[in-house]
N, C-alpha and C positions, 0 to 999 in steps of 0.2 A: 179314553180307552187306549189301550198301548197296541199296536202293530205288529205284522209279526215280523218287520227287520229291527225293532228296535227290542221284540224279546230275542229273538237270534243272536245280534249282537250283544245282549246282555248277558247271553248263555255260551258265549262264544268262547268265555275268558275263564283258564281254570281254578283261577281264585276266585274269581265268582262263584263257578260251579259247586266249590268245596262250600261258602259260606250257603247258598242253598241248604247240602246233605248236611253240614252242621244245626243248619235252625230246623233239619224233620224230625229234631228230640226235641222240639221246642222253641216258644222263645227265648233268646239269649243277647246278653248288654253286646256293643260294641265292642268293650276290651275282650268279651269273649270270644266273640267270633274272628280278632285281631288275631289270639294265640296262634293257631297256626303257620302265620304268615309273619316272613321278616319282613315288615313295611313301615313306612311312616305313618302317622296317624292320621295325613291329610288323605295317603294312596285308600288307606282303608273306608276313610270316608268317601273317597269319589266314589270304590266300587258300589260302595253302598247306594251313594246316588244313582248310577246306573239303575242298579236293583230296583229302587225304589222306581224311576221313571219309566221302567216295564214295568212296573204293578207285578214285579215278584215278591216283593218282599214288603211290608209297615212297618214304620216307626215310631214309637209313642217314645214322649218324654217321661220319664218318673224322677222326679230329685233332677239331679245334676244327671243323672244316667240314660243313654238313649237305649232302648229296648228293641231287637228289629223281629219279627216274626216273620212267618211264609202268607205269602198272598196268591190267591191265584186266579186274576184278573187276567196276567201277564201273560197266564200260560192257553186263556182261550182260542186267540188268533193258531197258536203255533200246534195247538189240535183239529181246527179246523182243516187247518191245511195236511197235518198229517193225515188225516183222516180221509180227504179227498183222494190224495195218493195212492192211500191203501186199499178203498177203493177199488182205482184203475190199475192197478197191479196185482189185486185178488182176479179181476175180472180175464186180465190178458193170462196170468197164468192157470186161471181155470179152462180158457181156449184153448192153450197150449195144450194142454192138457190131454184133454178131449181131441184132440190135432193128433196127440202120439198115442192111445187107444185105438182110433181110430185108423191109425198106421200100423199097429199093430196087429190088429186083426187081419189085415189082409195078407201077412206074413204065414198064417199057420193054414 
């Protein structure tokens, strides 16, 4: 199961980020996820292995062609913890909250 500093760092980089929003039409080959990007076809592959070793992304082989689609294994870690966040910052700002009503009223 991937981590969430190893989906973070996976999410970190914004050609990765772009090959993400490119595969949410879909799955799409290698060379296509490449076009956007002026890189070597090794760079294109390492990002992919990032991708791949956060379990954002799978790759099947078909023919000669590698196929990568969205996975999202990668992305449970880095919801969990959003979620904890959000959360403790619903909570403190509903205090707050209730903190200035409560100052307010004494005002009128």
């Amino acid at each position: 199961m991937s981590d969430l500093n190893t989906t973070f760092a996976a999410l970190a980089n914004p050609v990765r980020r772009q090959m993400l929003d490119d595969l949410l039409h879909g799955s799409k080959t290698v060379k296509e996820l490449s076009h956007h990007h002026d890189m070597t076809p090794g760079a294109i592959s390492q990002h992919l292995k990032v991708l791949e070793e956060a379990q954002l992304i799978k790759r099947t082989v078909k023919g000669r062609e590698h196929h990568c689609e969205l996975a999202t294994a990668g992305l449970d870690p880095m919801l969990e913890w959003a979620e904890r966040h959000k959360a403790f910052w619903q909570q403190k700002l509903t205090s707050f909250g209730a903190y200035l009503e409560k100052q307010g009223d004494g005002d009128g």
